[in-house]
N, C-alpha and C positions, 0 to 999 in steps of 0.2 A: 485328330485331337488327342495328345497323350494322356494319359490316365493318370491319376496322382499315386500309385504302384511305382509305373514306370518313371515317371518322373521323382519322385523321391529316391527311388534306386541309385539312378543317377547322381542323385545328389549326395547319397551315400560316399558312393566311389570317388568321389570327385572333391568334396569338400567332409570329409569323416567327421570331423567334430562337431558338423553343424548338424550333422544326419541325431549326434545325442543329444540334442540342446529342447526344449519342451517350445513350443508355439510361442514367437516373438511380446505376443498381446498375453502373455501368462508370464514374461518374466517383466512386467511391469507391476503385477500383484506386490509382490515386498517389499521394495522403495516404497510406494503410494500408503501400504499399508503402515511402513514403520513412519513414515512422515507425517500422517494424520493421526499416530500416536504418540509423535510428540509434540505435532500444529497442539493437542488437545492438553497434555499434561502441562507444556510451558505457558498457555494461556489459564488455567486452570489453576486461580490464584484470587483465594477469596478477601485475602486483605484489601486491593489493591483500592476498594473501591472506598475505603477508610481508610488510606493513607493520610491524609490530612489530618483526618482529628486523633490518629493514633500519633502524629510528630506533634502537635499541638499538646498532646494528653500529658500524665506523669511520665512515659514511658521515655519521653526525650525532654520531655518539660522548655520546648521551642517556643518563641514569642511568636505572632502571626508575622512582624516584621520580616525577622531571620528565616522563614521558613517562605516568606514570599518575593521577599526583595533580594535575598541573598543563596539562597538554597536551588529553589527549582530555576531559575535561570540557568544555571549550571550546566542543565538537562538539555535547553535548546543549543547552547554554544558546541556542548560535546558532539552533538547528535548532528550539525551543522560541520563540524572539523572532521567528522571522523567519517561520515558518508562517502565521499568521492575516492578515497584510497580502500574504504569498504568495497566499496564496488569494483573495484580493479581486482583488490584483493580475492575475490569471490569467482570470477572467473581463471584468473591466473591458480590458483590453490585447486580448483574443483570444487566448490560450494562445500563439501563436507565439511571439513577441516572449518572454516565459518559457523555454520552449524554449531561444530562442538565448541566454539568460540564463546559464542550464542550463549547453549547453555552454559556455561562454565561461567560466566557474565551473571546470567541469573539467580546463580547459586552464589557467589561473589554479593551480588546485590539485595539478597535476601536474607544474607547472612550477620552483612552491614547493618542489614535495618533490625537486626535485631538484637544486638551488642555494640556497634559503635554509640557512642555520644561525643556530642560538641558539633558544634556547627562546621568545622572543616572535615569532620569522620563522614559526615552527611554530605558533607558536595561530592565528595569523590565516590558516595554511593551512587549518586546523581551522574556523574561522570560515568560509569559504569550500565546504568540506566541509559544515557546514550546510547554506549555502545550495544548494549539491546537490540535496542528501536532500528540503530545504524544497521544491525547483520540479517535482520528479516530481511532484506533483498535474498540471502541465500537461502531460506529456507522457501520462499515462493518462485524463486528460480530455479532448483535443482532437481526439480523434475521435469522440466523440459529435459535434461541433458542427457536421462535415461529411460526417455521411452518414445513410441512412435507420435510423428507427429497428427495424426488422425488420433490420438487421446488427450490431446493438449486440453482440450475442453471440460473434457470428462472429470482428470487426474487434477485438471486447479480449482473446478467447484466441490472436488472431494479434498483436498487439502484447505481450502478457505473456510468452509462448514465445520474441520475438525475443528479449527482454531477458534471459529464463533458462538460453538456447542461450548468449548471451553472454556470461552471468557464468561460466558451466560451461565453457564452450570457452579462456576469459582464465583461469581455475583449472588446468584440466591444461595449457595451452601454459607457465602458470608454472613446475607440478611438473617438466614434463619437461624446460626452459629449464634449470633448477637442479640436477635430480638428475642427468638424461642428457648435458647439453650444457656445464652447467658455467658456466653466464652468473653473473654477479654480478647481486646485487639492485637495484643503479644502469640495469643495463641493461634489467632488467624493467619498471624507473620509464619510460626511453624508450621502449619501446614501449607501456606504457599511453598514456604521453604522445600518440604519433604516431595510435594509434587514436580515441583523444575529440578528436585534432584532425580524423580523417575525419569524426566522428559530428557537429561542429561543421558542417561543410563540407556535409554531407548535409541537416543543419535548414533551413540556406536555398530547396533548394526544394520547402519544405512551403510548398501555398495557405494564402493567409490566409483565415481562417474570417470572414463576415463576420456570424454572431448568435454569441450565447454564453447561458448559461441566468437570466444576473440581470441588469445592465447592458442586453446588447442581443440583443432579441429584437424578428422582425417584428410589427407589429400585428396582422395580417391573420392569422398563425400562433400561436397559441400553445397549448403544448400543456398542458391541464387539469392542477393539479399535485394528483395525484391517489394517496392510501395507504389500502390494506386494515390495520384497526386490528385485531387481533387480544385479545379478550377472551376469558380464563373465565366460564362462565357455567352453571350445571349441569353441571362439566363437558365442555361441548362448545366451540367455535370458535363465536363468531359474527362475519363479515364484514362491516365498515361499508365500503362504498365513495364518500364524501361526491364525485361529480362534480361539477365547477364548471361543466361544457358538457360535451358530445357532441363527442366525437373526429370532424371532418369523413370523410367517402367518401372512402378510394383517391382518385379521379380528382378532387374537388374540392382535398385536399390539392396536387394536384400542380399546379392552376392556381393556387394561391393562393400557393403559397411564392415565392420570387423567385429561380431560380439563380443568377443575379450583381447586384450594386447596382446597376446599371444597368438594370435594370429596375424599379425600385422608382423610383415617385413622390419627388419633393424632399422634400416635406413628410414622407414617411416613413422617410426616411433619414436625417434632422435629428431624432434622437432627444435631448434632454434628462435627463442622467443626475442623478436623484433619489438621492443618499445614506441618506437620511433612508429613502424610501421600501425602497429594496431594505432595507435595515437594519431595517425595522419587517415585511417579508415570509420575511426569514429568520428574526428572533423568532417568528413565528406559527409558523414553519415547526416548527423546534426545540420548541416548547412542544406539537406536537399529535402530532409524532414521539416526544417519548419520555412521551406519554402510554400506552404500551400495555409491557404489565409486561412481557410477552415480547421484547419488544423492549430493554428494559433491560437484562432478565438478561443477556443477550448480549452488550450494549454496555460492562455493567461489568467481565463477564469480560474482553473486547477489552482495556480500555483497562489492567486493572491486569495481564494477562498480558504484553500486549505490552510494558510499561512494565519486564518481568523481561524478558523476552527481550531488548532493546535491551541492557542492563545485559550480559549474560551471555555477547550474540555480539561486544558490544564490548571487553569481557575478557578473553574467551576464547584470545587468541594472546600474553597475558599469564602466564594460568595456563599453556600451553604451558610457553612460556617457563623459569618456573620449573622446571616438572617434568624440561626436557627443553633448556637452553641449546642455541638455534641454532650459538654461535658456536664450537659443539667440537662438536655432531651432526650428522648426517644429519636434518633435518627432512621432511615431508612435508603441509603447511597444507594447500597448495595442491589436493593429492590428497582429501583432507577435506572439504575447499569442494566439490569437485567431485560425490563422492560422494554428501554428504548431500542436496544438492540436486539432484541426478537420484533417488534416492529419495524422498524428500519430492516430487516432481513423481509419481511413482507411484503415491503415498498420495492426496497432492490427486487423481488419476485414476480411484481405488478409491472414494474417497470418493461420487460419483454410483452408484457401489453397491450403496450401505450401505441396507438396511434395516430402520429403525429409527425409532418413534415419539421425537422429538426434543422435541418438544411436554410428552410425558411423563416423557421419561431423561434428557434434554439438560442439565438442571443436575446429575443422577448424572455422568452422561458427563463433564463439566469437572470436574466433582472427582476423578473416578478415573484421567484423565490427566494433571492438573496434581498429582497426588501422584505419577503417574510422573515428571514433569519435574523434580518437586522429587527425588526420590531419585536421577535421573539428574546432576544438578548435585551433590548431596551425594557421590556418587562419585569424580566429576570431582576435587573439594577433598581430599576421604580416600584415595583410594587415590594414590599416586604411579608410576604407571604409564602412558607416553605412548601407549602402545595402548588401555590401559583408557580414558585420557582422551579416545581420537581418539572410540573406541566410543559413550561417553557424550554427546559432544559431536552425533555423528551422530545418536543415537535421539533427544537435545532438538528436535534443530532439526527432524526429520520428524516428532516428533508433534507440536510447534508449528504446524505448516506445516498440520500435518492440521487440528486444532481451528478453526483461525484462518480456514480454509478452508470449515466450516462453517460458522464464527459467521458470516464470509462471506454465507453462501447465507442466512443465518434470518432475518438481517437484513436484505438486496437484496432480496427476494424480497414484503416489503412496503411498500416504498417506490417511489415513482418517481425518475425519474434526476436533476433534481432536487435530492430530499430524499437520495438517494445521497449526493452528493458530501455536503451537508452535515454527515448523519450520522458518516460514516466520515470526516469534517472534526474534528468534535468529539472523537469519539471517539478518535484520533490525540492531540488536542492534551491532553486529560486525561491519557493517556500519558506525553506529554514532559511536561507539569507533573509529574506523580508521579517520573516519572524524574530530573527537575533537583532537586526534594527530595531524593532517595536519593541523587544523588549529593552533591551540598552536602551530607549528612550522614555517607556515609561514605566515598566518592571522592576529594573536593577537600583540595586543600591548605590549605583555610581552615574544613576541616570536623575530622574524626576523622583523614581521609587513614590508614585503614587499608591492612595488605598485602592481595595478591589474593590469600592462601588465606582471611584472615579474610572477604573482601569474596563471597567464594564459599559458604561458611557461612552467612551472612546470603542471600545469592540462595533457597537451597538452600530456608530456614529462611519467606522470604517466598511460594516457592509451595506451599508444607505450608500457611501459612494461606489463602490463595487454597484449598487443595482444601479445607479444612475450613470454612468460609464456604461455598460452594457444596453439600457436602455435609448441610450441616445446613439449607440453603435448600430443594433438594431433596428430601429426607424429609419436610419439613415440606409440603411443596407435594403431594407421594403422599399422604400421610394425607389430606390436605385433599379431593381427589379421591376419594378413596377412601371418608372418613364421608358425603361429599356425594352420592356414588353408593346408600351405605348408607342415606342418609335420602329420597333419592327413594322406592327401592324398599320402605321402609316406609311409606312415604305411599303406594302405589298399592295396598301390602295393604290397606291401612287401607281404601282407599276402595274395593276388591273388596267386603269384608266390610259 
């Protein structure tokens, strides 16, 4: 057995640069650290949650029309255009470069909101706001690409935490700014402002990642793009796990990867980027992922819930609004935001809990809470009560947070990282398509451009059939299990006798 003396000596002699380099799990400390400082500064924006009645107010002096019918639509179309060449873009560049995209977008955006006027100054803030929303794929992807995979777990529940400490801590500094201290909504925009310009200032120094999982990866490494496909089959799970190679040893891994380009041979580092190629490895990709039914199921839900939810929390300080004018109340968004989403963070926390065949209930289960979501939004629009509505508004967004949170796990959980991003790529983008329909037909100014009580009736009325879809999916799928468990067990009487 060699001693770690000798064997580092060795390593010394043999690979010099790596013998100065500090313990691989310590140079993943400064990315992580500088990521979750600025997951926490860019979300960390107490206007956000009075945006609505600050473009309503004297500050833009917006009609609810132009600010509903013609304004935030803007948001889904950009956010929909601008996704799918984001994503390209984010592995091709190395995630940084997006990042600083990112914030430079938010300062851009917040800058807009606080000196443009007129109703076209405001869509292109909106546009901009897309682009936002569109480059967080790089900021929750770019720490896979600098550090080990045994931290994967660790370094994305500390990077998602910053950003939700963020949005919660920017929500009550709002509440209390407003209700306790008296700030006007212009001044809340300033200090969004001055924080996404910290969160800016902090992106520069994140290392640049020098592989990413499609464009560039070392030769020498790559890691097997490897999914457990999940079948019925009598009843039971059967596991395909199609390997393309043998994951190397620990300690072969570690000589083989290259900690900085400079150790990597010329010819290896003069990678030639094939278009064509990655492009015909993502189609494989996509055609053998949503090969596997349970993996659909989840995926459809994902994409046509999320596609209500987008609608409902972009609304949402609209229907306020109506029920409960800003500009002669005491409002309390901010308090809301803050709220639901430290509950909803408790629920996702419960959720590791839960025990429950999901396998078997999981399409029950999305029907039985997406007819609570549906009767929670139906609420929202019928009753006129700005407490009832805060209530309602709260239970949507924490059993969203819940489910989404699961379909989460059902779906990560057979895929590799990878097929990760791709999946929950697609899946997303199904989303905003379905979303820019629903708005072009009853949002927009060039659609129905209905009010937001009728437009909340229709929300209400869209996840009633999402649960009844799934619910008639899942009964369907119990019987099936269940005659098939039935005709087993009369084929083994059979063959007793």
């Amino acid at each position: 057995m060699e001693t770690p003396g000798v064997l580092d000596g060795l390593r010394s002699r043999l690979f010099p640069s790596r013998a100065r380099r500090p313990p691989r799990h310590l140079g993943c400390v400064l990315p992580t650290t500088v990521l979750c400082g600025y997951g926490f500064f860019a979300n960390l924006r107490p206007s956000e949650p009075f945006l609505t009645p600050y473009l309503l107010g004297p500050d833009k002096n917006l009609t609810e029309t132009q600010v509903f019918n013609e304004i935030y639509p803007v948001w889904t179309y950009s956010y929909l255009v601008l996704l799918f060449p984001v994503f390209l873009a984010t592995d091709y560049l190395r995630y940084k470069p997006v990042i600083l995209l990112q914030g430079l977008s938010l300062i851009v955006t917040w800058f807009m909101l606080l000196y443009s006027q007129g109703i076209l100054a405001v869509q292109f803030l909106e546009f901009f706001y897309g682009l936002v929303t569109a480059t967080e794929i790089a900021y929750y992807s770019y720490i896979y690409s600098v550090v080990d995979l045994n931290l994967y777990q660790k370094v994305t529940s500390y990077c998602r935490s910053a950003a939700l400490v963020g949005y919660t801590v920017g929500s009550v500094c709002g509440q209390v700014l407003v209700s306790v201290a008296g700030w006007s909504l212009f001044s809340l925009n300033v200090v969004s402002l001055t924080s996404v310009s910290v969160a800016f200032a902090i992106a520069w120094s994140l290392p640049m990642p020098q592989k990413s999982f499609f464009f560039h990866h070392h030769p020498s490494f790559q890691v097997s793009k490897e999914m457990k496909v999940l079948n019925y089959e009598n009843g039971t799970i059967i596991q395909h796990d199609p390997a393309l190679k043998k994951v190397p040893e620990l300690e072969d891994v570690e000589l083989k990867i290259p900690l900085n380009i400079e150790e990597c041979p010329a010819e290896e580092r003069e990678q030639k980027v094939n278009i064509m190629k990655v492009s015909k490895e993502l189609w494989q990709d996509f055609l053998q992922c949503y090969s596997s039914w349970p993996l659909v199921c989840w995926s459809v839900w994902w994409a046509l819930s999320t596609c209500g939810y987008f609608q409902v929390i972009n609304y949402a300080q609209g229907m306020w609004e109506v029920v409960l004018p800003s500009q002669t109340s005491e409002i309390y968004n901010g308090a809301v935001e803050a709220v639901s989403t430290l509950l909803g963070a408790v629920a996702v926390f419960a959720v590791g809990h839960i025990k429950i065949s999901f396998l078997t209930w999981g399409e029950i289960v999305l029907a039985m809470f997406s007819l609570f979501i549906a009767a929670a939004v139906y609420i929202m629009d019928t009753i006129y009560n700005i407490w009832v509505c805060y209530a309602s508004y709260m239970a949507f967004r924490i059993v969203y947070m819940l489910l989404i949170t699961i379909a989460t796990f059902q779906i990560a959980t057979n895929l590799s990282v990878e097929r990760y991003a791709l999946v929950f790529g697609v899946n997303t983008f199904i989303a905003l398509a379905l979303q820019t329909v629903l708005t072009l037909i009853v949002v927009d100014a060039k659609g129905l451009a209905l009010d937001i009580s009728t437009q909340f009736m229709i929300y209400a009325g869209y996840f009633a059939v999402i649960a009844v879809l799934f619910l008639i999916s899942g009964t369907y799928s119990i019987i099936k299990n269940f005659w098939r468990k039935e005709r087993r067990r009369n084929d083994a009487v059979v063959d007793d006798a």
